[in-house]
C-alpha positions as CSV (number, residue, x, y, z in Angstrom):
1,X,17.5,-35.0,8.8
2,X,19.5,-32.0,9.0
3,X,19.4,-30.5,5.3
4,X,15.6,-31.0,5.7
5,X,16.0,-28.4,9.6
6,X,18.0,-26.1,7.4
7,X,15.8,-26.1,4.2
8,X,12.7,-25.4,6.6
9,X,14.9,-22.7,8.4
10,X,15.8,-21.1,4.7
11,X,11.7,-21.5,3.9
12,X,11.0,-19.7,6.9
13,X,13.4,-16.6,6.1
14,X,12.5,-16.5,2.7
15,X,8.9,-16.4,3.6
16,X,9.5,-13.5,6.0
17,X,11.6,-11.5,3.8
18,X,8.8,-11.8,1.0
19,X,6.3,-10.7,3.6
20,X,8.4,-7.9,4.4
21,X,8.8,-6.5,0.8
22,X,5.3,-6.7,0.4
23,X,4.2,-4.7,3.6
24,X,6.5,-2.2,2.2
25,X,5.5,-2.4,-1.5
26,X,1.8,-1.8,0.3
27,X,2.7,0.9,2.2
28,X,4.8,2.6,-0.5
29,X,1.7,1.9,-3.2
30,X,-0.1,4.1,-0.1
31,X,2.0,7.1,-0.5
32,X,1.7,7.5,-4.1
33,X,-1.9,7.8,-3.6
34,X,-1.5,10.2,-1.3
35,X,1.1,12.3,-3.0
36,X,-0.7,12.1,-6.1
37,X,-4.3,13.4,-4.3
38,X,-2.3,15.7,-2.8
39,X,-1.2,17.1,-6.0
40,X,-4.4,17.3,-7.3
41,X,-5.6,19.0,-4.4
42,X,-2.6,21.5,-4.5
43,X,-3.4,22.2,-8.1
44,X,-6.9,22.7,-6.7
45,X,-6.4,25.3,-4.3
46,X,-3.8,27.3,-6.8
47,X,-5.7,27.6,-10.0
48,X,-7.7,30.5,-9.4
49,X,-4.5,32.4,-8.0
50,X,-2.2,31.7,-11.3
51,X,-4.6,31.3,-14.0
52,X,-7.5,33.6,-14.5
53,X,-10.3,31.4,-16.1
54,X,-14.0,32.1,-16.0
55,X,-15.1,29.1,-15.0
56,X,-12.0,28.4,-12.7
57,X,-14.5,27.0,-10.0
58,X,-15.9,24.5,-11.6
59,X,-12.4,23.0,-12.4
60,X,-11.5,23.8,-8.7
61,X,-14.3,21.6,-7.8
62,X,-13.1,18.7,-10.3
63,X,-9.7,18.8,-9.3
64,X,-10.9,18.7,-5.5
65,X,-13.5,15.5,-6.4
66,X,-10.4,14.3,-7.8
67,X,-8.3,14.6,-5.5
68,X,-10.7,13.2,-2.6
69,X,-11.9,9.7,-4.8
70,X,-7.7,9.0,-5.5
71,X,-7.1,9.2,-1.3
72,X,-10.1,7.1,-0.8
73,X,-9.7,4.6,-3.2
74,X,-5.6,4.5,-2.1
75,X,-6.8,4.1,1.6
76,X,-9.1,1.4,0.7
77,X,-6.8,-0.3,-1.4
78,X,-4.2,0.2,1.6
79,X,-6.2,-1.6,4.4
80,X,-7.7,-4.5,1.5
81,X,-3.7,-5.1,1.1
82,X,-3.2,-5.0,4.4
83,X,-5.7,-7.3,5.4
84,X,-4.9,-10.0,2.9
85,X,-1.0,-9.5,4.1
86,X,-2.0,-10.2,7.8
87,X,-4.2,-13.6,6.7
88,X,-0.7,-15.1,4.6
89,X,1.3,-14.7,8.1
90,X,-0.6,-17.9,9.4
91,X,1.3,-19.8,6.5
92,X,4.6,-18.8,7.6
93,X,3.3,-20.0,11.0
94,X,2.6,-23.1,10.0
95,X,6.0,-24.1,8.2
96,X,7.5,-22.1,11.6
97,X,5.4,-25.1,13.7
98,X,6.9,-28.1,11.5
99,X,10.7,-26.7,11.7
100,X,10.2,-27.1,15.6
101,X,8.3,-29.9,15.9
102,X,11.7,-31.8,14.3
């Protein structure tokens, strides 16, 4: 009766410690989109300044599009992850219910 208390205590942990890494694989995911739309932005707003281009506008204006569908798509991608993160918590719930109903 006791190694099954202690392998549902070790199920809980593990299960939180996955949880965990996953948050902050989510949120880390998160930051590369925004550093990389931030590039894109940055190389945006500094083209016409180093290179002179006649048509530098219209690349301005792709790298700025660019820029704005990567942080959107990141965000949404963010708060889908997020969302499905928050719904697999009611498992560890569960297992955290049978380890004290013993």
């Amino acid at each position: 009766m006791k190694t099954d208390n202690a392998l549902n205590k070790d199920l809980i942990l593990r299960e939180r410690l996955a949880l965990q890494r996953t948050i902050l694989a989510n949120q880390s995911t998160f930051l590369a989109f925004l550093r990389t739309s931030m590039y894109f932005l940055i190389a945006g707003l500094s083209l016409r300044n180093l290179l002179k281009i006649e048509n530098s506008l219209i690349i301005e204006i792709v790298l700025f599009i660019t820029s704005f569908v990567i942080f959107v798509f990141g965000t949404i991608n963010y708060f889908k992850h997020k969302i499905s993160i928050s719904e697999n918590k009611k498992h560890i719930g569960d297992y955290q219910l049978e380890y004290y109903k013993i």
